[in-house]
N, C-alpha and C positions, 0 to 999 in steps of 0.2 A: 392392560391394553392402553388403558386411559394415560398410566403415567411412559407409555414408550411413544405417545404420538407427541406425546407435549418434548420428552428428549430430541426425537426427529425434530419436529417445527423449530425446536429453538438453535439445531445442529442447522438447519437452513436460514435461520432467520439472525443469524448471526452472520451472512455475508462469508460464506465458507472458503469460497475460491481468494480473496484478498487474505482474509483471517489466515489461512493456510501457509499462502504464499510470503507474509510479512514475517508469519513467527519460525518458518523454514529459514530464511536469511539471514534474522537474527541467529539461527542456534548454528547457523554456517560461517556468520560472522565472531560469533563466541568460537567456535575451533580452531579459526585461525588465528585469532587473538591469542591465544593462545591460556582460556580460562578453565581450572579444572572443571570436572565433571560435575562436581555439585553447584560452581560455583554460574558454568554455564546455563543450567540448568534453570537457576533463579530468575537468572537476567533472559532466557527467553520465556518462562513462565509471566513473568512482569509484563516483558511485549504479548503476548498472549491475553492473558484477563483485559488489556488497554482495549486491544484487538475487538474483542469480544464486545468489551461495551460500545466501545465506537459501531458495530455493525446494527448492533441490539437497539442503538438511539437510532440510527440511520431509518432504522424499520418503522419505529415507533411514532416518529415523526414523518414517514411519509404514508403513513397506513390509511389516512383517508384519501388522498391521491390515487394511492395501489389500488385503492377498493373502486376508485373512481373511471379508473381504466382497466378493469376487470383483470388484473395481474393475479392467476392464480399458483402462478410458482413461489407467492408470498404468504406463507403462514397465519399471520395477521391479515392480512384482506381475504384470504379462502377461509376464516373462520377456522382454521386449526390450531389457533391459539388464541388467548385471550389476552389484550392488553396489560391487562393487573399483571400476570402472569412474567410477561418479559419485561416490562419493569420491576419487578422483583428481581430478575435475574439482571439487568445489566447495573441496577445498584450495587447487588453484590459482587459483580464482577469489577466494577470501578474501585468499590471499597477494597476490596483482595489487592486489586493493582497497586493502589496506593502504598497500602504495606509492604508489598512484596517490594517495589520501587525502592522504596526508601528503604530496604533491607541490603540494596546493591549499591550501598552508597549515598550520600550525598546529593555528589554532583552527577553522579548517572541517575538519580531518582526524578532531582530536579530537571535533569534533560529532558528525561524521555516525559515526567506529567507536562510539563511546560510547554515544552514544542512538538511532543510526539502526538501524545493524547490529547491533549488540549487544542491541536491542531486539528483533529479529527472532528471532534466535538464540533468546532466550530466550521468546519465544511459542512456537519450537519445542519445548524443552526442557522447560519445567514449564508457564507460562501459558494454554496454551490448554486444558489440561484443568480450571480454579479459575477462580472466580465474576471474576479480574480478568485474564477475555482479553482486553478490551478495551484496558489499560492501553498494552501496548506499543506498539501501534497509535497511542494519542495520542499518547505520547512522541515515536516515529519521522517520523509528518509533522507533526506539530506543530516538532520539530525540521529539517526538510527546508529550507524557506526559509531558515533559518540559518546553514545547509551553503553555501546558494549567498552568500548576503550576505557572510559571514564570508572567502568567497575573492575577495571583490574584491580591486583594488591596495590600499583603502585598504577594511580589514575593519569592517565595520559589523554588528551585531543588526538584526533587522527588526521594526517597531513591535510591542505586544504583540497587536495586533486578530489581525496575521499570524498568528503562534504560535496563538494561543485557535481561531484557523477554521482553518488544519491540521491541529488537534487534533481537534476538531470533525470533521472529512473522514473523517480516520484511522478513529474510533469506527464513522460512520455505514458507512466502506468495509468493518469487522469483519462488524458485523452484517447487511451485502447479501451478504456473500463465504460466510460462515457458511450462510444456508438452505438454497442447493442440497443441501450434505453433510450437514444435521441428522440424517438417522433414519443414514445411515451411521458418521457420528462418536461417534453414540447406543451404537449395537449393538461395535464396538469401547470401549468405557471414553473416548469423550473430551468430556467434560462441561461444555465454559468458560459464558461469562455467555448467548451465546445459547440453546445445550441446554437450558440451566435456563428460560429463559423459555416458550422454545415456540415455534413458529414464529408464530403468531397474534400474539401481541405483539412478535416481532419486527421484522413486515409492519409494522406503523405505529410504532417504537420507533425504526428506522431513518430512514426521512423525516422523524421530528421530532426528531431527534436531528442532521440534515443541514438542515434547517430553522433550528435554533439556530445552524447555521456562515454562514448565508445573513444573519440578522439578524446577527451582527457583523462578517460583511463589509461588510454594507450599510451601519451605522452608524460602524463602527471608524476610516475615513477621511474620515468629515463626509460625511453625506446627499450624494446629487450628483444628477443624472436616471440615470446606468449604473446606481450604487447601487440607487437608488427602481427600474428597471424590471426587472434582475435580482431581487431579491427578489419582485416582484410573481409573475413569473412562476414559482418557487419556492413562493409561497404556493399557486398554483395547481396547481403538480406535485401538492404535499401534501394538497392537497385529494383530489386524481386516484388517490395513493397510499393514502388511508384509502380511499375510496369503491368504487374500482377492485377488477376482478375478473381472474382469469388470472393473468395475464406484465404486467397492465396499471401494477398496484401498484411491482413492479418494476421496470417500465423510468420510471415518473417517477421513484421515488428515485435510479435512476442517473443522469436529467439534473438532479435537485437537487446532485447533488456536480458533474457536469459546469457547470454554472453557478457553484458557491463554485469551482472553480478557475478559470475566467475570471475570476473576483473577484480574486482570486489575483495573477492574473498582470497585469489590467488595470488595476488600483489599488491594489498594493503600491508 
């Protein structure tokens, strides 16, 4: 019992829904790239353990915050897990990544520790509390594609439209990831670029800020009909996103990023 609660806590306290969502893109960007099966496999295993520790310091570092605003959907402030405990595990999951990285290469290893993970880290550390949370975020998937490209047999850069609409993604993912926790990340001291806005400008700062990753997807590889009907439909979300009320605003900005990553992956 003891060892399947400490599995669950650390399956939550690892930031599941990002965790999920990043190493899904990678292993959709390895197919299209076109790397065998073992070799994709690596290259999203690598983004995975990064994943992992990045969500694992995120927790670790804000568990007396959490505790401090009664956050009981967090492992560590509900006392279902014990500090030592996930530091242990996002050690080893950093160490695992390291290896694994630099088992894909070189220059894919040096990417993705440098600016993917590394980037992460430091959203933890200082970023997220200064007007440039966003930064890391661009850097890390704006870097992402690069990780996979760079581990083919034969290492390639991926055009610069890729970069610019990973980047793009990365920002818009900050500031949809950001709302839920505003008035909680408020009330403990953590202040990045979305706090400071406001959640009002947020709602529509996000979609057109995911909107901007749509037009260079859509253009970056010469117009096509995918291009042209992706964006259309994008234009449309963003419409849905400013106009829309509830959960409504929200869930089109998620399928405007849901959309630039089939861009992504379907015409890189």
């Amino acid at each position: 019992m003891a060892v399947g609660r400490t599995v669950r806590g650390l399956a939550l306290a690892c930031h599941p829904g990002p965790t999920v969502a990043v190493t899904a893109l990678t292993a959709l960007l390895a197919w299209s790239a076109g790397h065998t099966l073992g070799r994709g496999a690596l290259v999203t295993t690598a983004v995975l353990t990064g994943q992992l520790s990045i969500g694992w310091s995120n927790d670790l570092l804000d568990a007396r915050r959490d505790r401090a605003v009664g956050r009981t959907d967090k492992p560590l402030a509900a006392g279902d897990l014990t500090e030592s405990v996930v530091r242990t595990a996002c050690g080893a999951a950093l160490a695992v990544c390291v290896v694994l990285s630099l088992a894909c290469g070189w220059a894919s290893g040096l990417v993705h520790l440098l600016l993917g993970v590394a980037s992460g880290w430091a959203y933890n550390l200082w970023f997220k509390r200064t007007p440039l949370s966003p930064l890391p975020y661009a850097v890390a998937f704006g870097a992402l594609p690069a990780v996979v490209t760079l581990a083919l047999p034969s290492p390639t850069w991926p055009p610069a439209w890729v970069l610019v609409t990973g980047a793009l993604l990365g920002v818009g993912a900050h500031l949809l990831n950001a709302l839920p926790d505003l008035a909680d990340d408020e009330a403990t001291g953590v202040r990045g670029l979305p706090h400071r806005l406001g959640a009002r400008v947020v709602r529509w700062l996000a979609p057109a800020v995911l909107l901007a990753g749509s037009v260079v997807a859509a253009y970056g590889p010469g117009l096509d009909g995918t291009g042209l009907g992706l964006l259309a439909a994008c234009v449309a979300l963003a419409v849905v996103a400013v106009v829309g009320r509830g959960r409504l605003p929200f869930v089109a900005a998620v399928l405007i990023a849901l959309a630039n990553v089939v861009s992504l992956v379907a015409r890189s």
